[in-house]
Each structure stands twice: as structure tokens, then as C-alpha cells.
C-alpha positions, 0 to 999 in steps of 0.5 A: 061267162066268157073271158072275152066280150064281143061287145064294146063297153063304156068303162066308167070308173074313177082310177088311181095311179099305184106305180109304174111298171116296166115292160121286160124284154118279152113285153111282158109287165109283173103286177108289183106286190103294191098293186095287189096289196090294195082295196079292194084288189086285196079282198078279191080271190083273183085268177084272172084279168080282163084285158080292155084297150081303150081308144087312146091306147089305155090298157085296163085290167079287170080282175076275174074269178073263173065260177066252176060250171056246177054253180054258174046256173046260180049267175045265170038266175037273177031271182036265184041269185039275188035269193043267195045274196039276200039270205047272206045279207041276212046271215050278216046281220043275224037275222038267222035261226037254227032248223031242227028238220033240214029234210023237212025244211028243204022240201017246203021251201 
């Protein structure tokens, strides 16, 4: 998955104000404390941002999270994935039981 998008997107989302920030003298902006405190920025394993520059001038940043190449084909296969998805779904709500043979197991499913 590419960090950058050649495609124009619609962002449709509701957005909140958390605070202001100052540019400092290299143009750059600190993300405060407070912003990353919040839902559901808090919950997230954040490593980068996704920079989106609407019309007006608007400045949207999309949290990120780099997926080591070993697991992207899981992101790439929508069956696999929503397998994975459904089984920790599963997980969650207990509906889980224990293999006594992983060999035998692995090899029908």
C-alpha cells in the first residue's frame, strides 16, 4: 500500500476541533499530547500520516500504520482477510475451541 494516492478523494467525515497549533519557524507543527490522547487516535499504533490538502485549503491528516511486506498479500485478499476478521470476531466473543492435532488441523483446512 502506497503512502501516497494518485487518486482525488472525497472525504466524508465529521471532524472536531482538539486545539490549535503554531507553525514554528521551519513551518513545521507539533501533534500536542491532547490530540493523540483522543478516540480513537488513542487506540491506534500510529507510525505515520497521511497528508490531504482539500480545495479551500484545508490540511487533513490520516493516521497510518506501515504492514511489514511478509503480511501485506493478507491486505491484498479480501476472502483472506475477511476469514482473519471474522475468525478474531469469533475469538472475542468465544465461540473458540481448543485442536488437540495443529498438523492434522492445518493440512484440512
Amino acid at each position: 500500500m502506497s503512502a501516497h494516492r494518485e487518486n482525488e478523494q472525497l472525504v466524508k467525515e465529521k471532524f472536531k476541533s482538539v486545539g490549535v497549533g503554531f507553525l514554528d519557524s521551519k513551518k513545521r507543527i507539533t501533534l500536542k499530547n491532547k490530540v493523540m490522547k483522543e478516540s480513537p487516535l488513542n487506540h491506534m499504533k500510529i507510525d505515520a500520516l497521511e497528508i490531504l490538502l482539500g480545495n479551500e485549503g484545508d490540511i487533513l491528516l490520516r493516521p497510518m500504520t506501515n504492514i511489514p511486506s511478509k503480511e501485506l498479500w493478507i491486505y491484498q485478499n479480501p476472502r483472506v482477510l475477511k476469514r482473519i476478521q471474522k475468525g478474531l470476531q469469533d475469538a472475542r466473543e468465544g465461540k473458540i475451541k481448543e485442536v488437540k492435532n495443529l498438523k492434522k488441523f492445518l493440512k484440512n483446512l
